[in-house]
C-alpha positions as CSV (number, residue, x, y, z in Angstrom):
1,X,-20.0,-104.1,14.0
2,X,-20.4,-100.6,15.3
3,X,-22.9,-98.3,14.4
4,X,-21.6,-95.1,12.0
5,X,-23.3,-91.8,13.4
6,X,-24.8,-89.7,11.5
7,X,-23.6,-86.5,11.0
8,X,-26.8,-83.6,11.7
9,X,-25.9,-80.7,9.5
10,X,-29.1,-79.1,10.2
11,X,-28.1,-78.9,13.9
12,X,-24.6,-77.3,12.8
13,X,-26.1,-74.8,11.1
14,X,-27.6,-73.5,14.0
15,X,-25.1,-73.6,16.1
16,X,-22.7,-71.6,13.6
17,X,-26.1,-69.2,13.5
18,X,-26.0,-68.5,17.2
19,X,-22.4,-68.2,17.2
20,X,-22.1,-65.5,14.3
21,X,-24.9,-64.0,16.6
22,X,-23.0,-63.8,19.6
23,X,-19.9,-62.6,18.1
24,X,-21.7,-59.9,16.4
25,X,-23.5,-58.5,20.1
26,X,-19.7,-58.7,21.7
27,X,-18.4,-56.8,19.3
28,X,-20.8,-54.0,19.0
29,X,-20.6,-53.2,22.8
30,X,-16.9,-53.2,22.8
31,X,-17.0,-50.2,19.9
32,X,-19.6,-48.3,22.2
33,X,-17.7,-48.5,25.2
34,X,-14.4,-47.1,22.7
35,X,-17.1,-44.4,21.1
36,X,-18.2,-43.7,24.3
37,X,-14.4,-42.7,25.7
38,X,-13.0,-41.4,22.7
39,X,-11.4,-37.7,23.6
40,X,-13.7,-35.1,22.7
41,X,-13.0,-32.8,19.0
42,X,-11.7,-36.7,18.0
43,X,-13.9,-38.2,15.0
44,X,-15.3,-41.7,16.5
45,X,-16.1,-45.3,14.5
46,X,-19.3,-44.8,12.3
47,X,-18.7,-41.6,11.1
48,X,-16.7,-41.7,7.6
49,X,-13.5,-39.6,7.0
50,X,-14.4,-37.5,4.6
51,X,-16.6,-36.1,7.6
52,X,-13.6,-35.5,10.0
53,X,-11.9,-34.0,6.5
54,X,-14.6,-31.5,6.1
55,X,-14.6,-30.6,9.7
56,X,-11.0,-29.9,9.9
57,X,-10.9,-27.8,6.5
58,X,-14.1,-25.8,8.6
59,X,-11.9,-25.4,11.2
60,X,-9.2,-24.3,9.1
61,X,-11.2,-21.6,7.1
62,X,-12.5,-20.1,10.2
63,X,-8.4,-19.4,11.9
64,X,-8.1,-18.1,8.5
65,X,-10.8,-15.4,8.5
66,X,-9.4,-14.2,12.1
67,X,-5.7,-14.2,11.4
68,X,-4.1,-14.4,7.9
69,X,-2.2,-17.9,8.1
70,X,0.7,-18.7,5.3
71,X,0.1,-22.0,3.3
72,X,2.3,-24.9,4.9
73,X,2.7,-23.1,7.8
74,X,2.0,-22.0,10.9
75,X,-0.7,-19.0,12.0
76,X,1.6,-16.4,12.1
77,X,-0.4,-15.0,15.4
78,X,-0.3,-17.9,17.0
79,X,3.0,-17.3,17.5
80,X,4.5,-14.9,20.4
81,X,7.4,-13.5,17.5
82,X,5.8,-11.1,14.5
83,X,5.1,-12.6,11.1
84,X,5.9,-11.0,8.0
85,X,3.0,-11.3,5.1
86,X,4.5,-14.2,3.2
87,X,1.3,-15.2,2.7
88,X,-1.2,-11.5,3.0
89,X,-4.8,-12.4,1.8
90,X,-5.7,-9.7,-1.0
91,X,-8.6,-8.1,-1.8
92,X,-9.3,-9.0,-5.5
93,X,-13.3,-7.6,-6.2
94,X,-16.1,-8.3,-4.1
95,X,-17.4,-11.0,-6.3
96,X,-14.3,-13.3,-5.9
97,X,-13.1,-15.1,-2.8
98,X,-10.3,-13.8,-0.9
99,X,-7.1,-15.9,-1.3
100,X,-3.5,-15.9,-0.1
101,X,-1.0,-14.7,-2.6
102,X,2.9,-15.1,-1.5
103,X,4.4,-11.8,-1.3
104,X,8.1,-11.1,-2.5
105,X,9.5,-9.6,0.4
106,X,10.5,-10.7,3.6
107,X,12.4,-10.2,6.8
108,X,14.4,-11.6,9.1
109,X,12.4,-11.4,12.8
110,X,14.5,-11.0,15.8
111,X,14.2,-9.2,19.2
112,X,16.1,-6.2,19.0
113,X,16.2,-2.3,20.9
114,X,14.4,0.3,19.3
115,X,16.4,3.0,17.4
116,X,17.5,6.0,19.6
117,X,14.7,8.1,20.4
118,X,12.1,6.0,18.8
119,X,9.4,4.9,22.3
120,X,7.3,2.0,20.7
121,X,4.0,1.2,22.5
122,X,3.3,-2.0,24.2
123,X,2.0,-3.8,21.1
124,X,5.2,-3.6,19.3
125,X,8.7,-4.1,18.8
126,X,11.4,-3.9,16.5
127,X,12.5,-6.3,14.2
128,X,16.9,-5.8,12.3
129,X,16.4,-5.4,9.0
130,X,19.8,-4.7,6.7
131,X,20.1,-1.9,5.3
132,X,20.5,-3.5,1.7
133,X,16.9,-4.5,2.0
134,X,15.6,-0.6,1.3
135,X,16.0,-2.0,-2.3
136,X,13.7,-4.6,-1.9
137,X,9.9,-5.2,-2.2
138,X,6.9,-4.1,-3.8
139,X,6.7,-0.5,-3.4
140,X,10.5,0.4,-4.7
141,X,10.9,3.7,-6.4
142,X,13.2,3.2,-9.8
143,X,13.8,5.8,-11.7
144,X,16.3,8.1,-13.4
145,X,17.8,8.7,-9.9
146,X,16.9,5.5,-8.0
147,X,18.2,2.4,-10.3
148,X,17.3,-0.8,-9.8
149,X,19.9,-2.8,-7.4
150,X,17.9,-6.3,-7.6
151,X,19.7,-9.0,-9.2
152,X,17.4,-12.0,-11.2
153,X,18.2,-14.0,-7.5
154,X,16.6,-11.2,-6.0
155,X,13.2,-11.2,-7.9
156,X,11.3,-14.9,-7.5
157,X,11.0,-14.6,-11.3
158,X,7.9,-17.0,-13.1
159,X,7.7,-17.4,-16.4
160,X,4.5,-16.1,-17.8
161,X,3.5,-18.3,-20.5
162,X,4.0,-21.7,-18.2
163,X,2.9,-20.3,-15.3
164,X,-0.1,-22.8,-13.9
165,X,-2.6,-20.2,-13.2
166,X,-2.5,-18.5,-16.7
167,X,-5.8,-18.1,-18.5
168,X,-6.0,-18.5,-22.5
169,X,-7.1,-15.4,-22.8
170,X,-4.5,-13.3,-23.4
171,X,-1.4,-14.0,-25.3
172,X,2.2,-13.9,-24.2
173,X,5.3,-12.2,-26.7
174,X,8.2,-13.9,-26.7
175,X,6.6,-16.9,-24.6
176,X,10.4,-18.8,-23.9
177,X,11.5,-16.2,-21.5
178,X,9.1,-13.0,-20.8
179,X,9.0,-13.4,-16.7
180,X,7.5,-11.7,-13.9
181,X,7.5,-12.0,-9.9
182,X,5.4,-14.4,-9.0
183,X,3.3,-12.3,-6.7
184,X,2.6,-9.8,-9.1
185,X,1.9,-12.7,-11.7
186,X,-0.8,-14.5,-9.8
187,X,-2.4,-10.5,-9.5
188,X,-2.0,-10.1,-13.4
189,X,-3.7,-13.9,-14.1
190,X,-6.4,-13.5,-12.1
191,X,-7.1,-9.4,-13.5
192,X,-7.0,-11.6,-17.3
193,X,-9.7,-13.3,-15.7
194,X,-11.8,-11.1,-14.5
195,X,-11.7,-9.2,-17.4
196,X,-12.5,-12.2,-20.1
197,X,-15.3,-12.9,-17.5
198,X,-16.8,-9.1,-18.2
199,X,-15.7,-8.2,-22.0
200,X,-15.1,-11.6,-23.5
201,X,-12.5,-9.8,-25.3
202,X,-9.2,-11.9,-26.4
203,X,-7.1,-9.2,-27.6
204,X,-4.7,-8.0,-24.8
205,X,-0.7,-9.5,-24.9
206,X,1.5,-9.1,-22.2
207,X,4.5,-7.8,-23.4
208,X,8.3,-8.1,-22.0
209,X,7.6,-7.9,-18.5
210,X,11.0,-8.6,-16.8
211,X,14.0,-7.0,-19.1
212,X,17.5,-6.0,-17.3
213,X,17.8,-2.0,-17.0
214,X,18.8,-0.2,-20.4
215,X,18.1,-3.7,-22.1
216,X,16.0,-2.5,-25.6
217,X,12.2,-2.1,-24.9
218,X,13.1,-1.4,-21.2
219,X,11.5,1.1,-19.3
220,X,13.1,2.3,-15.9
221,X,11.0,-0.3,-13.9
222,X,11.5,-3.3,-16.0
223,X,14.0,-4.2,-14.0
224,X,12.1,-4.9,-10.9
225,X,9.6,-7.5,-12.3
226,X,7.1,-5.9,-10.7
227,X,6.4,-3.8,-14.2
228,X,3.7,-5.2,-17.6
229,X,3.5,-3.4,-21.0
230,X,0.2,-3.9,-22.2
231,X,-0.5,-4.1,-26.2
232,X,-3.7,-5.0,-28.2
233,X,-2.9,-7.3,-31.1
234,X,-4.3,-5.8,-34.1
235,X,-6.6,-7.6,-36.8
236,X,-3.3,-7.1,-39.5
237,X,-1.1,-9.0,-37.2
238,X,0.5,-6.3,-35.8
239,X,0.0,-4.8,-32.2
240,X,-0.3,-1.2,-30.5
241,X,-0.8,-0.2,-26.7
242,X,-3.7,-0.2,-24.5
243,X,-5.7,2.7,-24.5
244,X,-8.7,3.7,-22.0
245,X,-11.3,2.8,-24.3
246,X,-13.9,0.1,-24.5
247,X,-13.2,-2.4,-23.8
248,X,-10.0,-2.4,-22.3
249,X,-11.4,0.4,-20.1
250,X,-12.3,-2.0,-18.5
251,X,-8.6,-2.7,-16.9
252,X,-7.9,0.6,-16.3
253,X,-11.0,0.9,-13.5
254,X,-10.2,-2.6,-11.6
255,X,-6.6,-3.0,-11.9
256,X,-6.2,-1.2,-8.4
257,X,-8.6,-4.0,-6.7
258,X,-5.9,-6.6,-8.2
259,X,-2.7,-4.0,-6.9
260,X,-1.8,-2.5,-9.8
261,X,-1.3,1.1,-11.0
262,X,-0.9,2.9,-14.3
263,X,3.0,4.0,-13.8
264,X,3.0,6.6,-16.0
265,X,0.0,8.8,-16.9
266,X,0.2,11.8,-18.9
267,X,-0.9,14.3,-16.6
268,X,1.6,13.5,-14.2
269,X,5.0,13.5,-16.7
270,X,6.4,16.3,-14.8
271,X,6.1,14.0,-11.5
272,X,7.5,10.5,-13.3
273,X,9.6,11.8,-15.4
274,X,7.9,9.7,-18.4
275,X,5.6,10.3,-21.0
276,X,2.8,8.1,-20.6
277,X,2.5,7.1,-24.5
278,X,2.6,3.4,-23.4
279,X,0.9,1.5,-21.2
280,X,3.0,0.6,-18.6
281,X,1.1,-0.9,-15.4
282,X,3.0,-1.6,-12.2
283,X,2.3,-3.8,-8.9
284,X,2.2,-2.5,-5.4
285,X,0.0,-4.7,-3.4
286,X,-3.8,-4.0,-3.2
287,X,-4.0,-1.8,0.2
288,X,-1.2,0.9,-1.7
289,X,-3.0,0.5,-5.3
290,X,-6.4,1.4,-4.0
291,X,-5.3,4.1,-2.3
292,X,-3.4,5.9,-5.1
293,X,-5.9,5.0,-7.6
294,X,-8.5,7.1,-5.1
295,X,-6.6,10.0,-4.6
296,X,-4.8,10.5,-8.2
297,X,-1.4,9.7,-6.9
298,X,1.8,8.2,-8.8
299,X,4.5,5.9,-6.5
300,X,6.5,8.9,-6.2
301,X,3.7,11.3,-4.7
302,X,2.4,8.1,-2.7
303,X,6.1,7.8,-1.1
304,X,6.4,11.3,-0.4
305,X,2.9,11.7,1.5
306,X,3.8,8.5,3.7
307,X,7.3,10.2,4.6
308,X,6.1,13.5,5.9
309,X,2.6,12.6,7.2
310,X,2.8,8.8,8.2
311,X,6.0,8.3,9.9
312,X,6.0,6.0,12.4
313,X,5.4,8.2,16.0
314,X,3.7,10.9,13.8
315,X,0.4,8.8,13.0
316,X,-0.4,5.9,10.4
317,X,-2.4,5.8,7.1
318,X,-5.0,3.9,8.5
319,X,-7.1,2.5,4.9
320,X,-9.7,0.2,4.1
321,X,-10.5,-2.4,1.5
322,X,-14.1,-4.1,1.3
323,X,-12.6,-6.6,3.1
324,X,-9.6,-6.1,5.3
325,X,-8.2,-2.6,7.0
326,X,-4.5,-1.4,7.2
327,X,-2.3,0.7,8.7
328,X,0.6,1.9,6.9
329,X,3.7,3.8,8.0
330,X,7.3,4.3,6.8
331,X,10.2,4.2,8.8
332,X,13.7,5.8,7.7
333,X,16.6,3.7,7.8
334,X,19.5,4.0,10.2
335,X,22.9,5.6,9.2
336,X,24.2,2.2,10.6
337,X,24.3,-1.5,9.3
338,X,20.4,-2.6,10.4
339,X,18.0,-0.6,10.9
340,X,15.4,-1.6,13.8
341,X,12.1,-1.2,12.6
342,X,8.3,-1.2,14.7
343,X,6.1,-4.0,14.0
344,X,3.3,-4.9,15.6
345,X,3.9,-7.9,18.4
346,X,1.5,-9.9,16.3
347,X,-0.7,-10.4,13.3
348,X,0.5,-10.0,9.6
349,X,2.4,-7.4,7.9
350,X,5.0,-6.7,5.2
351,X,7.9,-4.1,4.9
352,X,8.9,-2.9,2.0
353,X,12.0,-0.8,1.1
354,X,11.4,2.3,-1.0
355,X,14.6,2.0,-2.6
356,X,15.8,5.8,-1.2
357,X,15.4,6.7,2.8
358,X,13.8,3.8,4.6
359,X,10.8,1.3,5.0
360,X,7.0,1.3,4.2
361,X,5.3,-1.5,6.8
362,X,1.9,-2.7,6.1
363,X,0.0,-4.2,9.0
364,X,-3.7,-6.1,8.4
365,X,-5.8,-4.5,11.8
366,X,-9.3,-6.3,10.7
């Protein structure tokens, strides 16, 4: 009868030892070789994704701080036609990072002559902009002779009270419908902010906001959602305007580093139009705010200096932030259809109608 063998586990072991072995050596020269000729910027096998993530968001920051780039898209001087300032970082205070804030206005970009007369140097051109869009954008004059042409399509309206970035710090009237650009909205949230962060003080309600022209509690600029009235609520439940006093002093000195101006102060009535016995605060982007809060002007004396001294071929308002520098410039609008206005070739800048004669472009130069 034959003999049964006798299976040697022992000696299995081993062998499934030296084969896991072998296996293990194959395999980790193949992934060298691949490390070794993996095309250079590419992350290779070993180091962890969150790694490459990190590098790319580096990367990202750093185009960033060279040329303002709009979220979800492309560097705007990266590409050969101009880019309007959907996207223009702001200068908010020293003490809090620059971010990108979408702008309301913007234009159509297309190769087109100069206007007659008008010699644009070699790092510009003109862009068609309809004649319509004088009416449009952050630095419209409305007043008793300039009315408010918007429609609601026209203003990228947000309510206030939902809006994600609101702080509980300051209370909303009317909470089911007070609305405001979204632009100037973001500003507003983020001046709440800083100004819980220095006072601590809870008191301040925003109040209407966006109302149609001659609706009741309007004031002439309501009607651009670019406009807040400011009240305090008081300790009986009732509520009065902000003053410049302690603490709401506080606004009145910073809301220019956020792009906002006091529309209608009382020494300038005669200028406006308005008595200032409300607190009425307006948004005109950071660069313009700054710059009229420095030099004591109201929108209308702001327009007027940029017409006769900063026209486009007589010179540019050249103005910096502590962070970026400008140069702003208005153009007047043609008697025809379009109007071709000069924009630099590339980089980021905005035009803005001033709801009379023409356009207002601001460029970022550094």
């Amino acid at each position: 009868m034959a003999r049964r063998r006798r299976i040697r586990w022992d000696r299995m072991a081993v062998a499934v030892i030296a084969l896991v072995i072998v296996i293990f050596l194959f395999g980790s020269c193949v992934q060298r070789c691949m490390d070794d000729d993996a095309p250079a910027g590419q992350p290779v096998s070993g180091q962890s994704q969150s790694s490459s993530s990190a590098d790319t968001a580096a990367e990202g920051s750093s185009t960033a701080a060279g040329t303002p780039a709009s979220e979800g898209s492309e560097t705007s001087a990266s590409s050969s036609a101009p880019a309007s300032m959907v996207n223009l970082p702001q200068v908010v205070t020293d003490a809090e990072p620059v971010q990108s804030v979408p702008i309301a206005t913007s234009t159509t970009v297309t190769t087109a002559a100069p206007e007659a007369g008008v010699v644009l140097p070699d790092s510009y051109q003109a862009v068609s902009m309809p004649n319509e869009a004088i009416h449009k954008g952050s630095l419209i004059l409305v007043d008793k002779n300039h009315p408010c042409e918007l429609t609601k399509e026209d203003l990228d309206l947000e309510q206030v009270y939902f809006a994600s970035d609101k702080p509980d710090t300051y209370e909303v009237s009317y909470p089911g419908h007070t609305a405001l650009n979204k632009t100037a909205l973001s500003k507003f949230n983020r001046l709440m902010k800083a100004y819980y962060s220095e006072t601590s003080n809870t008191e301040i309600m925003f109040n209407y906001g966006w109302l149609k022209e001659g609706q009741e509690k309007s004031n002439p600029e309501s009607a651009t959602a670019f406009d807040v009235q400011l009240h305090v609520k008081r300790n009986d439940g009732g509520y009065e305007y902000v003053s410049n006093v302690t603490p709401y002093s506080w606004i009145f000195s910073h809301m220019a580093s956020y792009g906002y101006v006091l529309r209608y102060p009382d020494h300038k009535t005669d200028i406006t139009g308005y008595k200032g016995g409300y607190t009425a605060i307006r948004y005109v982007g950071v660069p313009h705010a700054a710059y009229m809060n420095e030099n004591d002007l109201v929108l209308e004396e702001y327009l007027e200096l940029l017409r006769n001294n900063y026209s486009f071929g007589k010179g540019m308002l050249k103005y910096s932030t502590s962070e970026l520098t400008y140069n702003i410039y208005y153009f007047p609008a043609s008697k025809t259809g379009t109007t071709e206005v000069p924009v630099p070739k590339s980089g980021s800048y905005e035009i803005s109608g001033d709801n009379e004669n023409g356009f207002i472009v601001t460029v970022i130069v550094a």
